[in-house]
GUZAFI-288854 format. One record per atom (N, C-alpha, C): residue in one letter; atom name; x, y, z. Coordinates in nm, 3 decimals. Layout:
- a	CA	X	Y	Z
...
***
This chain:
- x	N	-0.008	0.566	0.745
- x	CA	-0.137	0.529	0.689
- x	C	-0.122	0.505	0.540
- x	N	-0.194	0.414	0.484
- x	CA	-0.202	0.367	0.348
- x	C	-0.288	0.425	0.278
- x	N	-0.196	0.559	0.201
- x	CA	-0.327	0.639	0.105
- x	C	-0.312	0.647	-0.081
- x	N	-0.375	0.705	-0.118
- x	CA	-0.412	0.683	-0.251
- x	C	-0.453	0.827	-0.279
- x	N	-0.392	0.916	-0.390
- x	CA	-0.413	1.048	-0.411
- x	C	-0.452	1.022	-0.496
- x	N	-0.599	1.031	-0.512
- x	CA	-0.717	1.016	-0.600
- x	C	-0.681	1.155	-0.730
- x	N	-0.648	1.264	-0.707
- x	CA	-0.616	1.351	-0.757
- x	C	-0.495	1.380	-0.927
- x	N	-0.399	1.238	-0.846
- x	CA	-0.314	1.192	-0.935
- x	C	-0.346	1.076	-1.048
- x	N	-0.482	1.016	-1.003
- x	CA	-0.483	0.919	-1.099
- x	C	-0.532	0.916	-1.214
- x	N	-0.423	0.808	-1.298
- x	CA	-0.445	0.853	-1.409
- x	C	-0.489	0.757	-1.494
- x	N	-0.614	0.679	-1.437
- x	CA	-0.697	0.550	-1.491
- x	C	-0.692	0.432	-1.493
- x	N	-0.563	0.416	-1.457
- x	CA	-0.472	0.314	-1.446
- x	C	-0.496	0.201	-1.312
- x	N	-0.549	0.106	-1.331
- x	CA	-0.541	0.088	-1.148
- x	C	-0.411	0.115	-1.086
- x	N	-0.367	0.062	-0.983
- x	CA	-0.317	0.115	-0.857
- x	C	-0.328	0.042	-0.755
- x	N	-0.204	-0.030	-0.735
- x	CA	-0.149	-0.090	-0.622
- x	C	-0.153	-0.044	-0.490
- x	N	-0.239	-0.095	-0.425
- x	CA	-0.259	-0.069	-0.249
- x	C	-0.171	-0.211	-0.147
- x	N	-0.108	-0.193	-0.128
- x	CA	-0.036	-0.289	-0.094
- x	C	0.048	-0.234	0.060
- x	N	0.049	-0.268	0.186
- x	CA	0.135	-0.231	0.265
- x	C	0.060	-0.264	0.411
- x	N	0.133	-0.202	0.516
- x	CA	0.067	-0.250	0.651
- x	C	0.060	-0.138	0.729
- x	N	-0.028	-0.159	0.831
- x	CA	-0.079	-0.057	0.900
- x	C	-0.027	-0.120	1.044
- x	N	-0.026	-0.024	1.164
- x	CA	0.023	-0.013	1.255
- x	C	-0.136	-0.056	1.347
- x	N	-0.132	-0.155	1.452
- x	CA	-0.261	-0.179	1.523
- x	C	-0.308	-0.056	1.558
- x	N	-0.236	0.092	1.573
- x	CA	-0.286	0.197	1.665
- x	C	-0.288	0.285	1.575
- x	N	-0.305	0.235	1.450
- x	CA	-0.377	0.360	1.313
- x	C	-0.471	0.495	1.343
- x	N	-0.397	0.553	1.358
- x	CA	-0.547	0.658	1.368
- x	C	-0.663	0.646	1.224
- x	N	-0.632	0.583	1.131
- x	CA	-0.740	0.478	1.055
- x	C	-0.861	0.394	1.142
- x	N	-0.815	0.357	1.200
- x	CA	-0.918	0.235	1.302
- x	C	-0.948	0.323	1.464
- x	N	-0.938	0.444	1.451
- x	CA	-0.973	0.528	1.578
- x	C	-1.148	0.494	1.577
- x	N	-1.181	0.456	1.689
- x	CA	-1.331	0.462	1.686
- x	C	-1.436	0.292	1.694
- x	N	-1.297	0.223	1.627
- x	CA	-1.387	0.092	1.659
- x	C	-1.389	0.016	1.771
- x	N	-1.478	-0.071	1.789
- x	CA	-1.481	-0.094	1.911
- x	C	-1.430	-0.259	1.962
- x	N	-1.282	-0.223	1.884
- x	CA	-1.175	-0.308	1.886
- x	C	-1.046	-0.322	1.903
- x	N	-0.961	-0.400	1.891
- x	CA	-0.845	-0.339	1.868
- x	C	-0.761	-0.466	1.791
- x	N	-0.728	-0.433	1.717
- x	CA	-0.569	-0.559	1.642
- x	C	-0.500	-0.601	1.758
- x	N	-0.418	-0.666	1.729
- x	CA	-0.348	-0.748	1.778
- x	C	-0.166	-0.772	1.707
- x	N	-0.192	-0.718	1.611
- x	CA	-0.081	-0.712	1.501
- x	C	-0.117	-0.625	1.381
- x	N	-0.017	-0.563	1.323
- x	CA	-0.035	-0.495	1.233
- x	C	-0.118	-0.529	1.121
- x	N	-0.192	-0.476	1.028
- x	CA	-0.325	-0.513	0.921
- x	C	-0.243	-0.461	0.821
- x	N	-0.211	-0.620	0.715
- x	CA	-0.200	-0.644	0.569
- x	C	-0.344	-0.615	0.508
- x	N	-0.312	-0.525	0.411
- x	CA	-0.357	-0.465	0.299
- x	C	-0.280	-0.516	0.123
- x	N	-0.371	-0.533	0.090
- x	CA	-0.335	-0.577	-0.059
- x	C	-0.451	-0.569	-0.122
- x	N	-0.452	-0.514	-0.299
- x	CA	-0.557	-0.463	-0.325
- x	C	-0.494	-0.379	-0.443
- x	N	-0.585	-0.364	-0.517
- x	CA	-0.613	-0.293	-0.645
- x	C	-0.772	-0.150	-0.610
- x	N	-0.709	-0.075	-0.667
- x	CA	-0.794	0.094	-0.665
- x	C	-0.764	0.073	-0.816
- x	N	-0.960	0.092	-0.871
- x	CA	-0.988	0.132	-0.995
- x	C	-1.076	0.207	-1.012
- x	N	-1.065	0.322	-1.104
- x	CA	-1.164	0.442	-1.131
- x	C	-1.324	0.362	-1.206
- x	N	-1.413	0.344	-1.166
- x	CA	-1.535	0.331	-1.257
- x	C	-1.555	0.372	-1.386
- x	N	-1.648	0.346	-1.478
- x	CA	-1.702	0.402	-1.594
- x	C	-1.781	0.564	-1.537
- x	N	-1.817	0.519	-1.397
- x	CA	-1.917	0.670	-1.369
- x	C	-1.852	0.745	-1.259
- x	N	-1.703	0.791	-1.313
- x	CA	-1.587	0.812	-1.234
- x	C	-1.567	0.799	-1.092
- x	N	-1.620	0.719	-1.007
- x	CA	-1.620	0.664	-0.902
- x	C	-1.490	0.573	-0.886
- x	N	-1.469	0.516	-0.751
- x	CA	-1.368	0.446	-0.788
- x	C	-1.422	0.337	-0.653
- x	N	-1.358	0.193	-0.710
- x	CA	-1.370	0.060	-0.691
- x	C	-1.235	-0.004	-0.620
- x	N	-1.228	-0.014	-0.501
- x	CA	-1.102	-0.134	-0.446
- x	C	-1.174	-0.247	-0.428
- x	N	-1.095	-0.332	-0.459
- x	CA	-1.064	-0.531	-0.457
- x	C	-0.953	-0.540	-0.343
- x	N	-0.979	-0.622	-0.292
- x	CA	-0.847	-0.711	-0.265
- x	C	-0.883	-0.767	-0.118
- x	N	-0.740	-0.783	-0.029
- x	CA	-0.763	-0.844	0.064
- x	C	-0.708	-0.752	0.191
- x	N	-0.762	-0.786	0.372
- x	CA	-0.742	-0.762	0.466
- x	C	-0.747	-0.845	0.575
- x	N	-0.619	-0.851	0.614
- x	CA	-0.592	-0.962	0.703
- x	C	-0.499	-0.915	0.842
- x	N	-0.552	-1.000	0.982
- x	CA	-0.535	-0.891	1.110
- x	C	-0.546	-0.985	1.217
- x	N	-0.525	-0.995	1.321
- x	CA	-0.567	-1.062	1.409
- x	C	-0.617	-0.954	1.493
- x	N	-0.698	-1.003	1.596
- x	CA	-0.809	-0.867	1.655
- x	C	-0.811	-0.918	1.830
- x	N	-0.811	-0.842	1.908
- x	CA	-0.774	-0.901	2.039
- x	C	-0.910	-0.929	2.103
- x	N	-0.903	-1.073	2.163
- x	CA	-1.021	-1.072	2.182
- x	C	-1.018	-1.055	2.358
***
């Protein structure tokens, strides 16, 4: 799974970048399923009201 230890950061954004497996226990529950593993790419940034903000992209094929 593709995680981010919020704990460590240190304001800086932060590269989310990598792939997930169609049978993620991430995606447990939807009422779907991939077809191929899900590209992740993306930037994690802390807010002004220490919250934090991801951008980027997600791309998957989904079985229909």
């Amino acid at each position: 799974m593709l995680r981010v230890d919020v704990r460590r950061f240190a304001g800086e954004p932060v590269a989310t970048t990598g792939r997930l497996a169609p049978d993620d226990e991430a995606f447990d529950g939807l009422a779907f399923a991939f077809a191929t593993p899900v590209a992740v790419d993306g930037m994690l940034r802390e807010t002004t009201e220490g919250d934090f903000r991801w951008q980027g992209h997600v791309q998957a094929a989904v079985r229909g």
